[in-house]
HTML snippet that shows the backbone in 3Dmol.js (N, CA, C, O; Angstrom):
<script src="https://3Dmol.org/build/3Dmol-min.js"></script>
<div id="view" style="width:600px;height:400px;position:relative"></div>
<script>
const pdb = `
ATOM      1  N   UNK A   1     -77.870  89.436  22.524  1.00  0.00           N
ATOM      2  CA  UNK A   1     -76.876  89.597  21.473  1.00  0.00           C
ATOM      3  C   UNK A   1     -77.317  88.778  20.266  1.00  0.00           C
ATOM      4  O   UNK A   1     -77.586  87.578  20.325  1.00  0.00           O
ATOM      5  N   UNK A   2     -77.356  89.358  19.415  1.00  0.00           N
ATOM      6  CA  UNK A   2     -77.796  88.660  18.221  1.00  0.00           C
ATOM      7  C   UNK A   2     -76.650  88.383  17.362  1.00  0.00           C
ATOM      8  O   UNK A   2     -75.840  89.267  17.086  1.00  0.00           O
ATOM      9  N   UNK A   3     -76.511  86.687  16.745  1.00  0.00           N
ATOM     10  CA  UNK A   3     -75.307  86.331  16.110  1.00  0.00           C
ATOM     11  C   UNK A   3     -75.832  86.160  14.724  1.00  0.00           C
ATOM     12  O   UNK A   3     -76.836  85.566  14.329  1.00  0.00           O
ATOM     13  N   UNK A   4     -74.771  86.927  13.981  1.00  0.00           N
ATOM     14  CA  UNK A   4     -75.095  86.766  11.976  1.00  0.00           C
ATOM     15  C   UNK A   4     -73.915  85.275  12.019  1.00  0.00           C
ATOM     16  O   UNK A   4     -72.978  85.063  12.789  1.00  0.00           O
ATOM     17  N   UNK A   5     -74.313  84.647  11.148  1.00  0.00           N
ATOM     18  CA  UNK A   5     -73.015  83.839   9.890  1.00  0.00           C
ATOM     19  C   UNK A   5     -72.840  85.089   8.345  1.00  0.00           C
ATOM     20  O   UNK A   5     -73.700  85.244   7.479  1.00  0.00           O
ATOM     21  N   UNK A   6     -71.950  85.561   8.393  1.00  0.00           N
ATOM     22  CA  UNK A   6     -71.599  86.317   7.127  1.00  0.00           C
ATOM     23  C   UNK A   6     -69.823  86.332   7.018  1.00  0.00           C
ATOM     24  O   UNK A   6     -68.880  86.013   7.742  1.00  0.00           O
ATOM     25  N   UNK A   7     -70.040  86.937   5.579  1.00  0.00           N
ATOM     26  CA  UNK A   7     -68.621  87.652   5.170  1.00  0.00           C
ATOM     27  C   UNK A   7     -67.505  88.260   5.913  1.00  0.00           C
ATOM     28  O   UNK A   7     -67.855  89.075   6.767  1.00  0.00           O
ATOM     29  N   UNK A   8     -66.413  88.080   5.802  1.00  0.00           N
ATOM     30  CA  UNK A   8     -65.574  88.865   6.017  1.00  0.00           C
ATOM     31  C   UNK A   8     -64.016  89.156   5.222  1.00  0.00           C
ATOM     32  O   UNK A   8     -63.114  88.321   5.295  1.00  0.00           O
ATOM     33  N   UNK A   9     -63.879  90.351   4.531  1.00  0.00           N
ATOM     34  CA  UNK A   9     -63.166  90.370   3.644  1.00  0.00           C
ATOM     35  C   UNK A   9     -61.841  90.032   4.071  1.00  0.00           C
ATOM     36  O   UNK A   9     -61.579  90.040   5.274  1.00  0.00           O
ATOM     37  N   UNK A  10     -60.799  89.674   3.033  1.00  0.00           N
ATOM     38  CA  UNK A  10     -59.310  89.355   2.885  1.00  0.00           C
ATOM     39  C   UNK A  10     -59.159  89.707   1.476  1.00  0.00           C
ATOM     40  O   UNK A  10     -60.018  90.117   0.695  1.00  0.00           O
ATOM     41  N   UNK A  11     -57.720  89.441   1.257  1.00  0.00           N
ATOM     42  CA  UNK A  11     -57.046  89.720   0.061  1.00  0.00           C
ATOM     43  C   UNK A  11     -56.710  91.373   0.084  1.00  0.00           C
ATOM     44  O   UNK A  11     -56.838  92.218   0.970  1.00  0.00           O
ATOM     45  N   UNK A  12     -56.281  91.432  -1.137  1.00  0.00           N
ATOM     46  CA  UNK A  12     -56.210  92.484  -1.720  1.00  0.00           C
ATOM     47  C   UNK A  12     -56.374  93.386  -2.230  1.00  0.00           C
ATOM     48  O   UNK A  12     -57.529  93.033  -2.465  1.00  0.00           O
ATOM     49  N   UNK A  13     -56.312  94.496  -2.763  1.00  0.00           N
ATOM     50  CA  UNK A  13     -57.200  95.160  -3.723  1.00  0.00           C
ATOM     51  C   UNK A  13     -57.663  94.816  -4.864  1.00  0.00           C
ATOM     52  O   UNK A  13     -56.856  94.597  -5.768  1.00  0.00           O
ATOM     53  N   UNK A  14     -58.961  94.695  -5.084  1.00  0.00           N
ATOM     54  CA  UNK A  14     -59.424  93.906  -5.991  1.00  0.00           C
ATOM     55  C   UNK A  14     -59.083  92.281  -6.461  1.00  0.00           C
ATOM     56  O   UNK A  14     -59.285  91.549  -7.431  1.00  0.00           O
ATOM     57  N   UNK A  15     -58.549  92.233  -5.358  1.00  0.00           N
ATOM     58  CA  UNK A  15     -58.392  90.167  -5.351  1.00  0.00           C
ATOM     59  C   UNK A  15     -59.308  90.373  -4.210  1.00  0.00           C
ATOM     60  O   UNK A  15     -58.869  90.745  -3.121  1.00  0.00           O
ATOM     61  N   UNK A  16     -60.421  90.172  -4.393  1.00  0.00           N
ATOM     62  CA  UNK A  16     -61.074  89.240  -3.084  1.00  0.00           C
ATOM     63  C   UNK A  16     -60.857  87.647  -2.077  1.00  0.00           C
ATOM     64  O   UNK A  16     -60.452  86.564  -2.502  1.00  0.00           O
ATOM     65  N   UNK A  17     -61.094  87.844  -1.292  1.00  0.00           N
ATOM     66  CA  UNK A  17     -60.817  86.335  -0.177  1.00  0.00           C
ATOM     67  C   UNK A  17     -61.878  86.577   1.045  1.00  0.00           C
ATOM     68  O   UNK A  17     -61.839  87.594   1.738  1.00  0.00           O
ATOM     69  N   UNK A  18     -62.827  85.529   1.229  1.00  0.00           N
ATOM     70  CA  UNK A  18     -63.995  86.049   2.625  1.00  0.00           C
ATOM     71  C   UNK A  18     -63.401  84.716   2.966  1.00  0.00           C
ATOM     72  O   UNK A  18     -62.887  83.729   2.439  1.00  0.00           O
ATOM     73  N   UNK A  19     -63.718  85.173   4.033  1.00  0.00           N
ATOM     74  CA  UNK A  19     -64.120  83.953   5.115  1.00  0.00           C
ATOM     75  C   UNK A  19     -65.415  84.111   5.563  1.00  0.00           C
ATOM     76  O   UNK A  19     -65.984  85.199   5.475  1.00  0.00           O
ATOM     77  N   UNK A  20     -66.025  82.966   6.115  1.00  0.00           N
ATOM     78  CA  UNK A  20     -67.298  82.864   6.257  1.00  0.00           C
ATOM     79  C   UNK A  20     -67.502  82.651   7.833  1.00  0.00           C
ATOM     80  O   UNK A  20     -67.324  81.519   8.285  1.00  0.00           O
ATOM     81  N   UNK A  21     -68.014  84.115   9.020  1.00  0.00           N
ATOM     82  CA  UNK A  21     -67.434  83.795  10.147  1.00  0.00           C
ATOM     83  C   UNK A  21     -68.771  84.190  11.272  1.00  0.00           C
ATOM     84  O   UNK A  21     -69.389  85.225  11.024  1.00  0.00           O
ATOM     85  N   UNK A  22     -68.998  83.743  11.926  1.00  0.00           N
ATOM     86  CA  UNK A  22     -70.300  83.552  12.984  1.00  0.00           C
ATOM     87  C   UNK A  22     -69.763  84.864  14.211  1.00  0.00           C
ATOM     88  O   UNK A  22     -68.947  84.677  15.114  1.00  0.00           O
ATOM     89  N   UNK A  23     -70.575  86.320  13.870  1.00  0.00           N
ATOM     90  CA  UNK A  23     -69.748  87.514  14.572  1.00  0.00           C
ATOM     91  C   UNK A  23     -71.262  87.731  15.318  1.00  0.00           C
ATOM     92  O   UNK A  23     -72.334  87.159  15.121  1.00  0.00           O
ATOM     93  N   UNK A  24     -70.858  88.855  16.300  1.00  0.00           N
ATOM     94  CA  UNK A  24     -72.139  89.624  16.730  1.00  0.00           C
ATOM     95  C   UNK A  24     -72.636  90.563  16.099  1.00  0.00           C
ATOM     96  O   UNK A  24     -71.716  91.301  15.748  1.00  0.00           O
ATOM     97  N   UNK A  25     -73.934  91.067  15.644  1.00  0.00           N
ATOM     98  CA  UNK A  25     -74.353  91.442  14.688  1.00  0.00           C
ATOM     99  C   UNK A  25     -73.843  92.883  14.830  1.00  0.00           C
ATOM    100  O   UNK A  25     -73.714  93.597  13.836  1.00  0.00           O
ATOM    101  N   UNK A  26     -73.616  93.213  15.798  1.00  0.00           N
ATOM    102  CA  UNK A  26     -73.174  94.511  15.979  1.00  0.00           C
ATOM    103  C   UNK A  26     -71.185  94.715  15.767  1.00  0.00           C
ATOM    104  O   UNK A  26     -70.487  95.729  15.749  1.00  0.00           O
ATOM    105  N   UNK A  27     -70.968  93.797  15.687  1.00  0.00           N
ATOM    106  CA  UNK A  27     -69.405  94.222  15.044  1.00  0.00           C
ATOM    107  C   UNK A  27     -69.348  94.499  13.677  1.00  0.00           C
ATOM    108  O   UNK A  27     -70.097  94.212  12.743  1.00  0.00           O
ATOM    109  N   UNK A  28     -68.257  95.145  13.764  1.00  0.00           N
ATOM    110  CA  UNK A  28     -67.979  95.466  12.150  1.00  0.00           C
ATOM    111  C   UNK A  28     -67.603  94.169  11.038  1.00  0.00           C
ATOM    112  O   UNK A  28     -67.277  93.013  11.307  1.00  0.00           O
ATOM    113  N   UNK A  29     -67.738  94.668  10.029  1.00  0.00           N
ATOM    114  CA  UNK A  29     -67.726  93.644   8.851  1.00  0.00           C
ATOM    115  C   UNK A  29     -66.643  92.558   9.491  1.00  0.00           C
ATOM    116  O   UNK A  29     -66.827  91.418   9.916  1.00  0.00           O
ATOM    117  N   UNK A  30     -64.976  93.678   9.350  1.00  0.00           N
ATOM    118  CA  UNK A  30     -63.983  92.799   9.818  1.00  0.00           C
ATOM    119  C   UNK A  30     -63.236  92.623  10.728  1.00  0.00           C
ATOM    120  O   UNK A  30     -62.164  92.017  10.728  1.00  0.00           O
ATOM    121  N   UNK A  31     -63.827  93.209  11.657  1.00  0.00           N
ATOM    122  CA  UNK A  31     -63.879  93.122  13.015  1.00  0.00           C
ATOM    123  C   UNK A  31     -63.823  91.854  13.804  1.00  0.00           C
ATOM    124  O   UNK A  31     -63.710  90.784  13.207  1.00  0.00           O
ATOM    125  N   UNK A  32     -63.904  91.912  15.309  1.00  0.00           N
ATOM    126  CA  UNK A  32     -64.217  90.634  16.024  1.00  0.00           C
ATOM    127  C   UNK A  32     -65.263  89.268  15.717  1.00  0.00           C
ATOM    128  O   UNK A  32     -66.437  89.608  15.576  1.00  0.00           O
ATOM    129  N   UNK A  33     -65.135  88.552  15.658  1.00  0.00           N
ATOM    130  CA  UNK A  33     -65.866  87.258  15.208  1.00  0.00           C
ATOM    131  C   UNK A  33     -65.703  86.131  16.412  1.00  0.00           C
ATOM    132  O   UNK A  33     -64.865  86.076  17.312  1.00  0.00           O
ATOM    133  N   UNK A  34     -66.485  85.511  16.190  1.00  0.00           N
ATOM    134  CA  UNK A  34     -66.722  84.348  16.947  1.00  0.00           C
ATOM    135  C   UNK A  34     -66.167  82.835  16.777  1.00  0.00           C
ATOM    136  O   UNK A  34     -65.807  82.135  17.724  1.00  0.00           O
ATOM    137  N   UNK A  35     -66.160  82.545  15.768  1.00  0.00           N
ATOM    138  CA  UNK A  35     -65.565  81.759  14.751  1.00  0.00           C
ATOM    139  C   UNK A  35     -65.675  81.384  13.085  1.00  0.00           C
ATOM    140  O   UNK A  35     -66.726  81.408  12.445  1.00  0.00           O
ATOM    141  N   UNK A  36     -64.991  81.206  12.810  1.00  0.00           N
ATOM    142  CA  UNK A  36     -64.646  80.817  10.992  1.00  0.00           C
ATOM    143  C   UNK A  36     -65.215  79.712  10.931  1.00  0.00           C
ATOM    144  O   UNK A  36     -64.586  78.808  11.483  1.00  0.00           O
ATOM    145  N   UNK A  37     -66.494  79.338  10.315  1.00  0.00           N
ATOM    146  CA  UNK A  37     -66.849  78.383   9.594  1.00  0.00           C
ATOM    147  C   UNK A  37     -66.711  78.166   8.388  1.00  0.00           C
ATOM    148  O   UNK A  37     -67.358  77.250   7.881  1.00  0.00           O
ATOM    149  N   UNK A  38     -65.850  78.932   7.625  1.00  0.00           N
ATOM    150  CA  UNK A  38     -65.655  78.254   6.018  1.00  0.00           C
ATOM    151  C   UNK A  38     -64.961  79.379   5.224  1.00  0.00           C
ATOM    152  O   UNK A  38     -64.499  80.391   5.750  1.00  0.00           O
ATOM    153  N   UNK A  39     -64.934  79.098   3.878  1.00  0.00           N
ATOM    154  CA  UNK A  39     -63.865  80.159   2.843  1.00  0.00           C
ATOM    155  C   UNK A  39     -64.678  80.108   1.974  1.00  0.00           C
ATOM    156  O   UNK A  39     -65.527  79.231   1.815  1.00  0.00           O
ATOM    157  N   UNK A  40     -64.438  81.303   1.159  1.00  0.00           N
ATOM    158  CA  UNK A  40     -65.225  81.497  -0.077  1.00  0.00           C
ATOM    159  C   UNK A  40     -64.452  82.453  -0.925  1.00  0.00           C
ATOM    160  O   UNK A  40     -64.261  83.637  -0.646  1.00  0.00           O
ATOM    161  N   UNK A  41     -63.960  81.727  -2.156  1.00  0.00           N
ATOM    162  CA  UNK A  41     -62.392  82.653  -2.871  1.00  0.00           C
ATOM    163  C   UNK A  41     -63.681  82.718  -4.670  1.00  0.00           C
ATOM    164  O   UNK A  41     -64.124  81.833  -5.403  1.00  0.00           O
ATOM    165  N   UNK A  42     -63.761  83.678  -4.660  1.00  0.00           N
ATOM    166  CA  UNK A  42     -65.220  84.291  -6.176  1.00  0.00           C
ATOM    167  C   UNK A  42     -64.176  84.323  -6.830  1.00  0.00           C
ATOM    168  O   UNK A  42     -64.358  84.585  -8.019  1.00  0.00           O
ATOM    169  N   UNK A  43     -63.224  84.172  -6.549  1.00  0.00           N
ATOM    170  CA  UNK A  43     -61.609  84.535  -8.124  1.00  0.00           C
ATOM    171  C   UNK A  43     -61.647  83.357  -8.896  1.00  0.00           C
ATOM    172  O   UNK A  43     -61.754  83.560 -10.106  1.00  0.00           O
ATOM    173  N   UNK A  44     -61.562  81.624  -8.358  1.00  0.00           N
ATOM    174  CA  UNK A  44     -61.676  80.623  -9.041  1.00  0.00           C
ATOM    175  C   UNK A  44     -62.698  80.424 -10.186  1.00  0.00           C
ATOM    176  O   UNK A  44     -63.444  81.397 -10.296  1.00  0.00           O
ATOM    177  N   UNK A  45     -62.892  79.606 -10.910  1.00  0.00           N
ATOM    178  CA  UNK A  45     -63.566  79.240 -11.475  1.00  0.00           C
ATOM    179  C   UNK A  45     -63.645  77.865 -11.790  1.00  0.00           C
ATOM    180  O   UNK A  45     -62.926  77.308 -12.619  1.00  0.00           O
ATOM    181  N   UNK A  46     -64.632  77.262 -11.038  1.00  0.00           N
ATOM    182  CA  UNK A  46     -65.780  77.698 -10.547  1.00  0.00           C
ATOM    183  C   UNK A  46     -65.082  78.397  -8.866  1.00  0.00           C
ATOM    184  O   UNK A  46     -63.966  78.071  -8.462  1.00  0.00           O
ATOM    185  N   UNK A  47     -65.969  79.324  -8.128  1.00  0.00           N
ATOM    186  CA  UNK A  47     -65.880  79.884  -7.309  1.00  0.00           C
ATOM    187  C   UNK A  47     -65.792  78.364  -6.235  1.00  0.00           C
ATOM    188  O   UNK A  47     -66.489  77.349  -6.235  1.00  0.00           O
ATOM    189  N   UNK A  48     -64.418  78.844  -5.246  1.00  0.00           N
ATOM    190  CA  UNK A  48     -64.335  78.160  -4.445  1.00  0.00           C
ATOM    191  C   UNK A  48     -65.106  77.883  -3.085  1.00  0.00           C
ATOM    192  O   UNK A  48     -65.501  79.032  -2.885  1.00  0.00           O
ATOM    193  N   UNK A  49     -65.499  77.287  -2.215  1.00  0.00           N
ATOM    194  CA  UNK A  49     -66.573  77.088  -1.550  1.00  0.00           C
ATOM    195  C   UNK A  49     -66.116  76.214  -0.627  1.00  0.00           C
ATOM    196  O   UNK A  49     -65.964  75.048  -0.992  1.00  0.00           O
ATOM    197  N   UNK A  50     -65.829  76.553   0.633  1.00  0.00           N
ATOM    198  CA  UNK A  50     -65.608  75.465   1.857  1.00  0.00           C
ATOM    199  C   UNK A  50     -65.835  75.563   3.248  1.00  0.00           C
ATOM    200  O   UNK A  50     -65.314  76.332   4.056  1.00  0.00           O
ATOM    201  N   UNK A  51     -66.789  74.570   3.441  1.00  0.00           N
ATOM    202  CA  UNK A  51     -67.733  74.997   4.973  1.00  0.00           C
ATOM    203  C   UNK A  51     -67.978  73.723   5.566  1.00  0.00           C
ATOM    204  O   UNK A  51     -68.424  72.697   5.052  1.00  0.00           O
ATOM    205  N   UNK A  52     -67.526  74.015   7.013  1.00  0.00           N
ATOM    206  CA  UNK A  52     -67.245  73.101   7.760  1.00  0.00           C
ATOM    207  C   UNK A  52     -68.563  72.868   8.153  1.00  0.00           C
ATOM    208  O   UNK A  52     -69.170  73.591   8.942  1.00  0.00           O
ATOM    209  N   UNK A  53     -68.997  71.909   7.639  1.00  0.00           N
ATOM    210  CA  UNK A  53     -71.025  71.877   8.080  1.00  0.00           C
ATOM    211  C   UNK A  53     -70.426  71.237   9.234  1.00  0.00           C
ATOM    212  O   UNK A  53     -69.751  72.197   9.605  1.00  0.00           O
ATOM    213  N   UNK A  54     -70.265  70.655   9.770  1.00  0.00           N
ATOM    214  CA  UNK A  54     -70.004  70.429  11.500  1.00  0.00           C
ATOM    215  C   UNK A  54     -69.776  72.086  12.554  1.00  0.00           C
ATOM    216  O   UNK A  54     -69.894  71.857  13.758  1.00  0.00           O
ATOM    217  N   UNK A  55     -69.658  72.695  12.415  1.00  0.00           N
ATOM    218  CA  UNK A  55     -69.202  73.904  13.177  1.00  0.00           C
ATOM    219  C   UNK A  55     -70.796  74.712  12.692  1.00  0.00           C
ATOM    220  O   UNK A  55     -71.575  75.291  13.450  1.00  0.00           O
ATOM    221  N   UNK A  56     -70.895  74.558  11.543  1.00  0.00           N
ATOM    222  CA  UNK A  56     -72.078  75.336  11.056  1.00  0.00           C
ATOM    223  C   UNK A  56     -73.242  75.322  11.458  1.00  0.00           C
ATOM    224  O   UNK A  56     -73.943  76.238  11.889  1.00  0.00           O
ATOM    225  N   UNK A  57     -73.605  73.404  11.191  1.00  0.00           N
ATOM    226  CA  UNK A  57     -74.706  72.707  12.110  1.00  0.00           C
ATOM    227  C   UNK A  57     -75.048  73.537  13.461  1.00  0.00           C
ATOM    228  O   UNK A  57     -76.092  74.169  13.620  1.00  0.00           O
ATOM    229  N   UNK A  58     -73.923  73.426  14.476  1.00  0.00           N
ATOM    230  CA  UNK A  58     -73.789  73.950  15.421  1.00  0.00           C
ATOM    231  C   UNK A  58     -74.566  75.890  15.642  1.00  0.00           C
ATOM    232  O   UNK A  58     -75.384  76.234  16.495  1.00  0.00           O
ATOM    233  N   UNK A  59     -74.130  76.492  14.900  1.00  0.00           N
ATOM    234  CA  UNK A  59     -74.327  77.770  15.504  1.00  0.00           C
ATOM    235  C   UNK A  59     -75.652  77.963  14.852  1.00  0.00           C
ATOM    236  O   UNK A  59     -76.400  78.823  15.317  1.00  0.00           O
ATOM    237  N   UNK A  60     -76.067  77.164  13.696  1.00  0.00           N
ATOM    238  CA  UNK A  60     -77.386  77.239  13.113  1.00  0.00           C
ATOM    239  C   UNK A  60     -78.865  77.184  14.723  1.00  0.00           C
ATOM    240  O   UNK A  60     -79.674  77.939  15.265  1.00  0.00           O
ATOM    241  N   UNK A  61     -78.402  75.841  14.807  1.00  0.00           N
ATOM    242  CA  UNK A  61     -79.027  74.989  16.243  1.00  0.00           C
ATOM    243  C   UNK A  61     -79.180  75.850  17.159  1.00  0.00           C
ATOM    244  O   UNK A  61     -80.141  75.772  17.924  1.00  0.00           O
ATOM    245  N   UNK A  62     -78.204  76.893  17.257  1.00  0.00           N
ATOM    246  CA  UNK A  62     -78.143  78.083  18.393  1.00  0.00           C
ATOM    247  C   UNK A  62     -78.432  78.951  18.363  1.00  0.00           C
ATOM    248  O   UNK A  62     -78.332  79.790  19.258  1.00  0.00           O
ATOM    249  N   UNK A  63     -79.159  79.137  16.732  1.00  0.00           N
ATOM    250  CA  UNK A  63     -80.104  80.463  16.375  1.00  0.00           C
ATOM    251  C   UNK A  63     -79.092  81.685  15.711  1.00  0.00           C
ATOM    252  O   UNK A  63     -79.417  82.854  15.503  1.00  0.00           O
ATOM    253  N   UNK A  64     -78.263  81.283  15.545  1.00  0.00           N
ATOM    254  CA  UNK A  64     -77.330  82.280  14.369  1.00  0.00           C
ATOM    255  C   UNK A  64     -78.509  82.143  13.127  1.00  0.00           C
ATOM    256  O   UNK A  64     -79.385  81.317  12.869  1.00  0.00           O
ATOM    257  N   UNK A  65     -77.862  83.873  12.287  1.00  0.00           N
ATOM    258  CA  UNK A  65     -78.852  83.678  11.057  1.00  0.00           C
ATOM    259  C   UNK A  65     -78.168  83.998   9.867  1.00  0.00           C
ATOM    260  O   UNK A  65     -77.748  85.105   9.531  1.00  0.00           O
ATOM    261  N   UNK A  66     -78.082  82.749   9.157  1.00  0.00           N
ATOM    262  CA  UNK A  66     -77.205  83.638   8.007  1.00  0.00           C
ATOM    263  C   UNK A  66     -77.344  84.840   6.764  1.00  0.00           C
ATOM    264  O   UNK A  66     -78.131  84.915   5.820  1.00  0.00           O
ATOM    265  N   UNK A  67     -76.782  85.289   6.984  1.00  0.00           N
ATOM    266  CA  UNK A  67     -77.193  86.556   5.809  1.00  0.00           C
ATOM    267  C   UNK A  67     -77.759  85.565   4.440  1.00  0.00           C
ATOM    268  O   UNK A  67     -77.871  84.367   4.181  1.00  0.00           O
ATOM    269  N   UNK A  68     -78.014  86.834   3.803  1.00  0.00           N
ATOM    270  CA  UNK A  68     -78.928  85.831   2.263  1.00  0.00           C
ATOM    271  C   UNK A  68     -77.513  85.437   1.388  1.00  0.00           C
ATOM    272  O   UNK A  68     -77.480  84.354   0.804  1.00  0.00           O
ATOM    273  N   UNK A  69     -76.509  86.237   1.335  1.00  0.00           N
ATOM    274  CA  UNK A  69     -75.349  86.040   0.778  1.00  0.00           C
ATOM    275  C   UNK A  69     -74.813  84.352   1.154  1.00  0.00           C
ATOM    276  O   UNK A  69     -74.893  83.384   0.397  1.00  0.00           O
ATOM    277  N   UNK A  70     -74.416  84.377   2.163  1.00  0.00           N
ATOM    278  CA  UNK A  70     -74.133  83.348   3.304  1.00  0.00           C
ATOM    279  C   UNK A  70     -75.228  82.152   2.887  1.00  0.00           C
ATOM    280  O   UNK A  70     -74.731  81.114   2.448  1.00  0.00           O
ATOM    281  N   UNK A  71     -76.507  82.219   2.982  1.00  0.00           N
ATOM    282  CA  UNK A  71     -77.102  81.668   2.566  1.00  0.00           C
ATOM    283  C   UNK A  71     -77.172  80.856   1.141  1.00  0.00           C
ATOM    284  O   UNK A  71     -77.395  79.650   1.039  1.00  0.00           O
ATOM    285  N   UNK A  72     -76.964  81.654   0.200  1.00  0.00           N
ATOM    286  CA  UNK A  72     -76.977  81.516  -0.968  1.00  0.00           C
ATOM    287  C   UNK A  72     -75.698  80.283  -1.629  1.00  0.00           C
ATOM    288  O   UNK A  72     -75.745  79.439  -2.524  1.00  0.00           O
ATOM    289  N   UNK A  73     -74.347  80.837  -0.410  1.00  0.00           N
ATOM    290  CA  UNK A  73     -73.342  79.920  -0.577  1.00  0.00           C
ATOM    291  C   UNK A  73     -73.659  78.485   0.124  1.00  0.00           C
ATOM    292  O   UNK A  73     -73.247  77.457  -0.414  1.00  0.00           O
ATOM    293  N   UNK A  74     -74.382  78.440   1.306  1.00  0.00           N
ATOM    294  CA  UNK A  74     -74.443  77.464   1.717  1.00  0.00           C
ATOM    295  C   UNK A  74     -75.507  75.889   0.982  1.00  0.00           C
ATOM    296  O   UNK A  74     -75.647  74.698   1.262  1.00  0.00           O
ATOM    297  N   UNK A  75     -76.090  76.985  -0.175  1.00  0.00           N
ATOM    298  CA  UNK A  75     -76.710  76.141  -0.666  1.00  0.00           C
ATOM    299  C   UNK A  75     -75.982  75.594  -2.030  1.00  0.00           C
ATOM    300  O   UNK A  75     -76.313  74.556  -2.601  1.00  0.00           O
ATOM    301  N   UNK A  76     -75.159  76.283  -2.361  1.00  0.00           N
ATOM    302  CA  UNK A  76     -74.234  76.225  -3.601  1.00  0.00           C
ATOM    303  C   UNK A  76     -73.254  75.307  -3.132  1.00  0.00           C
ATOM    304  O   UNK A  76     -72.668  74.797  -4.087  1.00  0.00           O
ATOM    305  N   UNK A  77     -72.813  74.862  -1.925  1.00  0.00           N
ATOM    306  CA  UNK A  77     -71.892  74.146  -1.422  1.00  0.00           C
ATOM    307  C   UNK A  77     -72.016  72.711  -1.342  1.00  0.00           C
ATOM    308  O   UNK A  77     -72.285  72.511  -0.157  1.00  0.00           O
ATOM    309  N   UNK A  78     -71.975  71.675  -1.896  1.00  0.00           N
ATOM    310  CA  UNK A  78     -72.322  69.955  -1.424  1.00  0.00           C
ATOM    311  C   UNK A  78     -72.112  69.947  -0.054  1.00  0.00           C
ATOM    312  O   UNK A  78     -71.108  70.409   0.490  1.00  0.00           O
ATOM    313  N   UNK A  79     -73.217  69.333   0.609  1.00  0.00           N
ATOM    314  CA  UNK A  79     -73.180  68.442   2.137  1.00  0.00           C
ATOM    315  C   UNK A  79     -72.389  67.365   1.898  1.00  0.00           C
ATOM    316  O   UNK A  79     -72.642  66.557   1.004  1.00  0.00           O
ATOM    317  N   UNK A  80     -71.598  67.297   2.510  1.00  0.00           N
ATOM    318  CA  UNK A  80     -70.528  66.491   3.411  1.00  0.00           C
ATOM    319  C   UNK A  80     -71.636  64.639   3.417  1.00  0.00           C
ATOM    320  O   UNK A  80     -72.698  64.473   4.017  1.00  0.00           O
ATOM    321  N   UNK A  81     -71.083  63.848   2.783  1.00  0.00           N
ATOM    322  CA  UNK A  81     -71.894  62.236   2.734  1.00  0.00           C
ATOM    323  C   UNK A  81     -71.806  62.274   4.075  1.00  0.00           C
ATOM    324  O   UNK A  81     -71.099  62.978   4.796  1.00  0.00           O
ATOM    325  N   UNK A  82     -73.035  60.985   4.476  1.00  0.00           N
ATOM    326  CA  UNK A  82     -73.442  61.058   5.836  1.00  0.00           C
ATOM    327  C   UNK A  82     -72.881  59.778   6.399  1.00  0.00           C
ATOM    328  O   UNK A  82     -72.813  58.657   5.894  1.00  0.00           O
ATOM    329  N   UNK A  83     -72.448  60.292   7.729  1.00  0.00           N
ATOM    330  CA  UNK A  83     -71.274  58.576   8.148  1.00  0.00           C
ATOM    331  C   UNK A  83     -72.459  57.583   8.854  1.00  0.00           C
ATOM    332  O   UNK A  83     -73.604  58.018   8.976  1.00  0.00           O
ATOM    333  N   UNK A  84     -72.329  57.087   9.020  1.00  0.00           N
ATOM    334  CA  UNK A  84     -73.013  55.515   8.625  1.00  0.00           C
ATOM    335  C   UNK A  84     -72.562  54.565  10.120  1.00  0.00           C
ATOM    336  O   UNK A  84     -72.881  53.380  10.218  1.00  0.00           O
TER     337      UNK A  84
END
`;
const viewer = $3Dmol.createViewer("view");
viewer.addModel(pdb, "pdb");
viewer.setStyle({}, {cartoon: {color: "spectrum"}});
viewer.zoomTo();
viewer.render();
</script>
């Protein structure tokens, strides 16, 4: 079974809302998932961005792959300061 990290739509018509959710590559967009690692609302400005790098860390480590989208946010997102 191969696991994506990607999109999954919410909102409304033409209000967008994803969540950012670790599914099997073979489910549908918004379909069954595995778990929600984060939000991503493109309506704000600046675009809102929130990812639980603890949960993320995790499914990365386990060979999930994130889409380039997914990707793209995760790099747009600040890492979490490191506890000490």
């Amino acid at each position: 079974m191969a696991v994506k990290i990607r999109l999954a739509r919410l909102g409304r018509k033409k209000r967008p809302f994803y969540r950012i959710v670790v599914a099997n590559s073979e489910a549908r967009r918004d379909g069954k998932f595995l778990e929600v690692v984060g939000t991503y609302d493109p309506l704000q400005e600046p675009a809102a961005i929130l990812i639980k790098h603890d949960k993320l860390k995790v499914w990365l480590d386990q060979g999930a792959e994130p889409t380039e989208t997914v990707r793209s946010l995760i790099a747009k997102c600040p890492a979490p300061p490191a506890a000490e």
